[in-house]
Backbone as JSON Lines, residues from 0, in Angstrom:
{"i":0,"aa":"X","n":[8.33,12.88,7.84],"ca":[8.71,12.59,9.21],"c":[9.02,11.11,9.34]}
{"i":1,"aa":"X","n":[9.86,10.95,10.19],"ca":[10.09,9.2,10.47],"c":[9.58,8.75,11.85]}
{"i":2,"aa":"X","n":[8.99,7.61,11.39],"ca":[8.36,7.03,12.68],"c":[8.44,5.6,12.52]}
{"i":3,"aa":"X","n":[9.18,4.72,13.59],"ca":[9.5,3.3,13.83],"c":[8.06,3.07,13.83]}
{"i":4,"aa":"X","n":[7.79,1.93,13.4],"ca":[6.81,0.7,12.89],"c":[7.12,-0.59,13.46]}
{"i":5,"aa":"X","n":[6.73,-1.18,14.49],"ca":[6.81,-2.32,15.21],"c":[5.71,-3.35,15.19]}
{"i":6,"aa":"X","n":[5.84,-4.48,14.44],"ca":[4.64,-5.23,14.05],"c":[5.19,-6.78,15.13]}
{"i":7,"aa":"X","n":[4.16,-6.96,15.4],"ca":[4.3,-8.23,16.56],"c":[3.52,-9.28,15.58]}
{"i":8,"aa":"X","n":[3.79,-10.47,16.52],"ca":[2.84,-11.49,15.97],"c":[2.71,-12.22,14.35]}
{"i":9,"aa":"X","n":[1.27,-12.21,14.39],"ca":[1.05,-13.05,12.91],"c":[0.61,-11.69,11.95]}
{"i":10,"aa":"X","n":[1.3,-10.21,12.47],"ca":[1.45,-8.96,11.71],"c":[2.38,-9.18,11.0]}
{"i":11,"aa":"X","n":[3.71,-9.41,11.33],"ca":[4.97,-9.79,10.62],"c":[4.75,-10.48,9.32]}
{"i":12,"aa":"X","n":[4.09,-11.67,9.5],"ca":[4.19,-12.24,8.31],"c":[4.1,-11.92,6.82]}
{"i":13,"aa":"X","n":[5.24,-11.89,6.48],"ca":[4.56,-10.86,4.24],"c":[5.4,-9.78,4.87]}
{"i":14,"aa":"X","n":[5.9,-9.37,6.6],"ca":[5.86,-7.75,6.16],"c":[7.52,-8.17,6.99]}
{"i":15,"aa":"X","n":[7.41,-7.36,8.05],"ca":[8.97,-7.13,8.63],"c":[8.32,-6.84,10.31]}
{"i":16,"aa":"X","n":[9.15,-7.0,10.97],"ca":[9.14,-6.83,12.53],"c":[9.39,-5.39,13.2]}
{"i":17,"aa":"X","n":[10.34,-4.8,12.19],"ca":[10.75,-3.37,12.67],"c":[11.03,-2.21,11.79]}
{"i":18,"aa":"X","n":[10.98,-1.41,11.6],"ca":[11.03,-0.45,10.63],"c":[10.85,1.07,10.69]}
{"i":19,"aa":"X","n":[11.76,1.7,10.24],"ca":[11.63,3.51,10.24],"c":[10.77,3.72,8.7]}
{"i":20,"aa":"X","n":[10.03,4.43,8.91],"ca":[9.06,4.5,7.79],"c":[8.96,6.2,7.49]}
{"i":21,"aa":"X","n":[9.29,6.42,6.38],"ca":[9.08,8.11,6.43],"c":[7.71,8.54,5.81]}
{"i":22,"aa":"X","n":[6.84,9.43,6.73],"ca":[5.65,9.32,6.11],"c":[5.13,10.59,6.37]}
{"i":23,"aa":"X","n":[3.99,11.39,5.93],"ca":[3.66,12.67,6.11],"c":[3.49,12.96,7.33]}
{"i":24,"aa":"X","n":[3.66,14.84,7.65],"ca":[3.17,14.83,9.13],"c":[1.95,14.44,9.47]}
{"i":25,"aa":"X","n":[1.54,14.17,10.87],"ca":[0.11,14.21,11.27],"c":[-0.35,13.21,10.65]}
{"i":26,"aa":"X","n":[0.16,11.96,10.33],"ca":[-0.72,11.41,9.34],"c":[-1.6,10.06,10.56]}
{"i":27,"aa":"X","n":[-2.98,9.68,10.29],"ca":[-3.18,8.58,11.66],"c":[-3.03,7.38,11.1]}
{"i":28,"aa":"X","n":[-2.52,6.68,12.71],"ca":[-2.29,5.09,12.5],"c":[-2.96,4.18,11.2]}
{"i":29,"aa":"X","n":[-4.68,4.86,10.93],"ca":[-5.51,4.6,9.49],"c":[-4.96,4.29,8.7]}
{"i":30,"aa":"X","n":[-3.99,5.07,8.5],"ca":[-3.35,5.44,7.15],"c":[-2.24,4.28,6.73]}
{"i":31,"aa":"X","n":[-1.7,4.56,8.17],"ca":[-0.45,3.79,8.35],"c":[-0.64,1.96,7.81]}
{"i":32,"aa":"X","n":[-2.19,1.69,8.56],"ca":[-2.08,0.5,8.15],"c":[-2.99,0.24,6.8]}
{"i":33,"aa":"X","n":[-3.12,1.1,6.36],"ca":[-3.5,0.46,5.07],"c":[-2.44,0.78,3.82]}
{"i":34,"aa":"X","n":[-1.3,2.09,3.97],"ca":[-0.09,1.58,3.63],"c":[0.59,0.15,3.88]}
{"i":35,"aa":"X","n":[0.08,-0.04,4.89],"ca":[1.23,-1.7,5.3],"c":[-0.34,-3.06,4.59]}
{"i":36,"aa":"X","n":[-1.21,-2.49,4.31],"ca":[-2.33,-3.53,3.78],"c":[-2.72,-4.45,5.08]}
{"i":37,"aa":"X","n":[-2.76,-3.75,6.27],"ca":[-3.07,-4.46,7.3],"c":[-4.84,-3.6,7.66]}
{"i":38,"aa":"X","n":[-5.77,-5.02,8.15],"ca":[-6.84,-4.6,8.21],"c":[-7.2,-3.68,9.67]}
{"i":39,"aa":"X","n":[-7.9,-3.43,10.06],"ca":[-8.05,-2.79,11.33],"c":[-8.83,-3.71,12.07]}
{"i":40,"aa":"X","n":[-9.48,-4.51,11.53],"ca":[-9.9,-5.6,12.6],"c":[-9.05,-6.34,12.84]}
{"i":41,"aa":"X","n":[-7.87,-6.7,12.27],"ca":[-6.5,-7.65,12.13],"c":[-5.68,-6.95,13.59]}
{"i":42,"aa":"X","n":[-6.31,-5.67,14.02],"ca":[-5.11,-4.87,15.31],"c":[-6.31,-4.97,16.1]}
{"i":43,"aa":"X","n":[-5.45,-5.49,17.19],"ca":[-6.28,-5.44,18.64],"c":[-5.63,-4.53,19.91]}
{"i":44,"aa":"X","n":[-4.03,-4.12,19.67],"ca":[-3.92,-3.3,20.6],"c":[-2.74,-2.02,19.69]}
{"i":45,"aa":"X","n":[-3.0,-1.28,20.12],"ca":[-2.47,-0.11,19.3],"c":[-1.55,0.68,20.39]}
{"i":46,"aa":"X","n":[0.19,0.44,20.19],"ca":[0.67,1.54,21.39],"c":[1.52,2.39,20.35]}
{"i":47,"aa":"X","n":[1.25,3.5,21.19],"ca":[2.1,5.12,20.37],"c":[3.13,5.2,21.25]}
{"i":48,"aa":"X","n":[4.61,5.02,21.53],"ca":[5.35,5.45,22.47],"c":[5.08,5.01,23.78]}
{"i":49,"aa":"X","n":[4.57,3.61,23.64],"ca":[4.47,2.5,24.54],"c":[3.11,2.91,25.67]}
{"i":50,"aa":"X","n":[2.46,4.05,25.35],"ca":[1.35,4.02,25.73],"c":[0.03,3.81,24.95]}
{"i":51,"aa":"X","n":[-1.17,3.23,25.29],"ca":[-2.06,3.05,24.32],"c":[-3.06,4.01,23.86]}
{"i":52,"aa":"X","n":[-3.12,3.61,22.25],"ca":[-3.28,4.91,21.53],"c":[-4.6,4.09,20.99]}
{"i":53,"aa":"X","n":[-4.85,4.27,19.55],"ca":[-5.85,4.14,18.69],"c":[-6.0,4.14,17.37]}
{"i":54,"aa":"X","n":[-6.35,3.7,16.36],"ca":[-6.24,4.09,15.01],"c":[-6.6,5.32,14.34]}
{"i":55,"aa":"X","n":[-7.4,6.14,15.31],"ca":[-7.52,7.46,14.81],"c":[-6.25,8.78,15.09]}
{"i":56,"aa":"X","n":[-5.66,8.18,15.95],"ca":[-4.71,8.85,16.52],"c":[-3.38,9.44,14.98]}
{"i":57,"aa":"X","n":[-3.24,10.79,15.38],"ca":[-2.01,10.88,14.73],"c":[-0.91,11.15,14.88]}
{"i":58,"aa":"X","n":[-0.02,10.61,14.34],"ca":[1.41,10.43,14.41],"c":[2.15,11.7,14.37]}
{"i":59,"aa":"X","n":[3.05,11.87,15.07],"ca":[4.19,13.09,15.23],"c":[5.58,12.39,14.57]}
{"i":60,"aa":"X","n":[6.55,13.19,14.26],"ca":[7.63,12.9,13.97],"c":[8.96,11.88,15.35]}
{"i":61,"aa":"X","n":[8.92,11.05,15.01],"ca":[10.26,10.32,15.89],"c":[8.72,9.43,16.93]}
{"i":62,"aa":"X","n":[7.62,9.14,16.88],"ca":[6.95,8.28,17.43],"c":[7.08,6.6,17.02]}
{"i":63,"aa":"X","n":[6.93,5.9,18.03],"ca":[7.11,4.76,17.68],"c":[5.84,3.93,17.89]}
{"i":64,"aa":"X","n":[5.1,3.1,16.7],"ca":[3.91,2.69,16.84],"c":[4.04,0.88,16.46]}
{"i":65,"aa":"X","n":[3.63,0.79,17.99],"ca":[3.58,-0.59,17.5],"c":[2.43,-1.63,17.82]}
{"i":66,"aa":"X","n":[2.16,-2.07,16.63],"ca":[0.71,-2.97,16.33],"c":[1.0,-4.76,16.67]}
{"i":67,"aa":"X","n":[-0.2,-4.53,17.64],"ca":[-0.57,-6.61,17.87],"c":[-1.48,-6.88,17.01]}
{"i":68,"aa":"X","n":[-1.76,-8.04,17.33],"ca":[-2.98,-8.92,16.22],"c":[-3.57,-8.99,17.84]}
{"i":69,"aa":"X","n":[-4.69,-9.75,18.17],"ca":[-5.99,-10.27,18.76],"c":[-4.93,-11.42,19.14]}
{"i":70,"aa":"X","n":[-4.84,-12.44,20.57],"ca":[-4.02,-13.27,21.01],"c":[-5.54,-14.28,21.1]}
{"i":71,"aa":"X","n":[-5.3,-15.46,20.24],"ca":[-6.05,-16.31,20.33],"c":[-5.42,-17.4,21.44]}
{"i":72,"aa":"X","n":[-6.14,-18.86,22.25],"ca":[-5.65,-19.33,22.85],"c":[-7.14,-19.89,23.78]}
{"i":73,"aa":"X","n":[-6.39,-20.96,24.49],"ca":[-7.8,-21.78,25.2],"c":[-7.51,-21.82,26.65]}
């Protein structure tokens, strides 16, 4: 199944900003980011189709998931 991959922030860096990724059905966001070698404490907000989802959540075909980092700042 293909599902866009949208990485914001200091996620990008090493990786890419946007991306169709073909990956098994049903598979959860888990998965997703440790294919991409991203930690799960490294994601602070998780949206599935621009509503907010979760790392346990799993993916359907043509979903678009896109991961923040934690927004540091004073």
């Amino acid at each position: 199944m293909d599902v866009e991959v949208r990485l914001f922030a200091t996620l990008r860096e090493g990786r890419f900003g946007k991306k169709s990724l073909e990956l098994p059905e049903g598979i959860p966001v888990r998965e997703v980011l440790d294919r991409l070698a991203i930690q799960s404490n490294e994601v602070s907000i998780v949206l599935i189709n621009g509503k907010e989802g979760d790392i346990d959540r799993s993916l359907a075909s043509g979903d678009v998931l896109s991961l923040f980092p934690a927004v540091g700042g004073g």
